[in-house]
N, C-alpha and C positions, 0 to 999 in steps of 0.2 A: 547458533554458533556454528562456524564452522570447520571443519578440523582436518588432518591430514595424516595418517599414519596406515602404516603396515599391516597394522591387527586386523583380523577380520571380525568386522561389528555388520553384526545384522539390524533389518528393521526393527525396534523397540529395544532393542541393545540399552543398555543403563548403564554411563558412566559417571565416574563420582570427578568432578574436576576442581581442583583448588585454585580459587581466587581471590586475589588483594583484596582487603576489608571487606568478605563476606565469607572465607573461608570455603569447605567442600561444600559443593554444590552436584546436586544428581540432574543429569541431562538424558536425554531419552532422542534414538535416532532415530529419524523421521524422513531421511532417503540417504541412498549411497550413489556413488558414481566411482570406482576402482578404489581408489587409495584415499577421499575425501568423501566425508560424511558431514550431513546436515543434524546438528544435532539441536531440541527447545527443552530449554530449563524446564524444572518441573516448576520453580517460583520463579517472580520477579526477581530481578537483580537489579540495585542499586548502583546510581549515577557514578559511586566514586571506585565503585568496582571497576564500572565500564571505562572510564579515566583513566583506570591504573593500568588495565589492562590495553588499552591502547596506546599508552606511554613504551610499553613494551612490545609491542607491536613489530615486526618486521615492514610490514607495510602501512602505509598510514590510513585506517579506518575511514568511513566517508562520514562526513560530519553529521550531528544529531541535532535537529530545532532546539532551540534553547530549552523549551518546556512541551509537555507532552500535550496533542493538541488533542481538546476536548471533542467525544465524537457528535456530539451536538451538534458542532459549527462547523461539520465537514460539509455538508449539502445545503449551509445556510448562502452561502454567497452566489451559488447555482441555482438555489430555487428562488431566492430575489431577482434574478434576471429571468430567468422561468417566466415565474408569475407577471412581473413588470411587462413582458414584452410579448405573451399574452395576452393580457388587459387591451395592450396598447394596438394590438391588431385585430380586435374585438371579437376573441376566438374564446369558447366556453373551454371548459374542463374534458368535458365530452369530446369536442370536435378534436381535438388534439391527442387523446384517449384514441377514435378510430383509426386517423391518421397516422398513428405511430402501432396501431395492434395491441396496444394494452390497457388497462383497465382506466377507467377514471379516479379510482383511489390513487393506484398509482402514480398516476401524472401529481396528485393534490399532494402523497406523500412526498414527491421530489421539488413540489413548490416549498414546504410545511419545513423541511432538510428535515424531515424522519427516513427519510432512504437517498440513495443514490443511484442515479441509472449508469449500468455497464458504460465502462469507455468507448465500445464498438457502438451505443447508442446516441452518441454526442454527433455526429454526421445528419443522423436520419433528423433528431431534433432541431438542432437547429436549420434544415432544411423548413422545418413546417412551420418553425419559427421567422424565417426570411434574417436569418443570420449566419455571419460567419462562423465557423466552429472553432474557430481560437478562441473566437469571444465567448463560446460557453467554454471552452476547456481552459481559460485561466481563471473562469469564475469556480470551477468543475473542484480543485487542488489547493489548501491553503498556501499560503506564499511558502516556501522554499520544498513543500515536498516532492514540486516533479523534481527538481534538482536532485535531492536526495536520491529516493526512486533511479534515477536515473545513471547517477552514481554507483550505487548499490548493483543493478543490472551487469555494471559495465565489469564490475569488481568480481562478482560472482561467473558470470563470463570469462573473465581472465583465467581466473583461478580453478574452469572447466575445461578450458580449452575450446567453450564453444565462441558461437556469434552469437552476441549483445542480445540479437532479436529471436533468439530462440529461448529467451530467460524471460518466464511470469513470474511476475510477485502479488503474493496474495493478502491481501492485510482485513485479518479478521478482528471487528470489533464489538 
């Protein structure tokens, strides 16, 4: 969440915030920047919270994928083309492993979608790959998250005063 007030709230600061259909909620600050704090729930919060609370919204929120997307199927549509095109240029696990600096499990965890390689890594790959990197990076994102993501960036940006591209988002799962 993010918030905007006068008070001076330090890193781990705990405030109590009331919201539509889930009542006080304890959030805990997790960075500042002057007068706007980053602050994460200590629980989940509930769709019709987030609903309500963007019905009220001064600004309007950046939209949310319908349903929450399983971390499973993040690196599944990435390492189907991975492997696929691999196979198809008769390159082992290994050779693509050297070529890229890192291990052979590795490379087999991002065929398998048990992991994801770095976004700075989608260039080099698909170079050893003999592909273009749009074509891994639309396999890389399920459908609407770069939008989101990108959204989000732009909004959080605004709302610092910085440039777009000085804003990481880190999404830990």
């Amino acid at each position: 969440m993010l918030i905007e007030t006068e008070l001076e709230l330090g890193s781990g600061a705990e405030i109590e915030v009331d919201l539509p259909h889930e009542g006080a909620v304890v959030a805990r600050v997790v960075w500042s920047s002057g007068s706007l704090f980053g602050c994460q729930f200590n629980r989940a919060i509930g769709t019709a919270a987030l609903s309500a609370v963007e019905l009220k919204a001064r600004s309007p929120l950046p939209s949310m994928p319908a349903a929450p997307v399983d971390p499973a199927l993040l690196g599944a549509g990435l390492g189907k083309k991975l492997e696929q095109t691999r196979k198809a240029r008769g390159l082992t696990l290994a050779q693509v492993a050297e070529q890229l600096g890192v291990s052979k499990p590795t490379v087999w965890a991002w065929e398998k979608g048990k992991a994801r390689p770095v976004d700075d890594r989608i260039p080099a790959i698909a170079e050893v790959l003999g592909l273009n990197p749009e074509e891994l990076i639309s396999a890389h994102h399920p459908v609407g998250v770069s939008q989101l993501l990108h959204a989000s960036r732009d909004q959080i940006a605004r709302a610092l005063g910085l440039d777009a591209r000085m804003v990481r988002i880190l999404i830990e799962i």
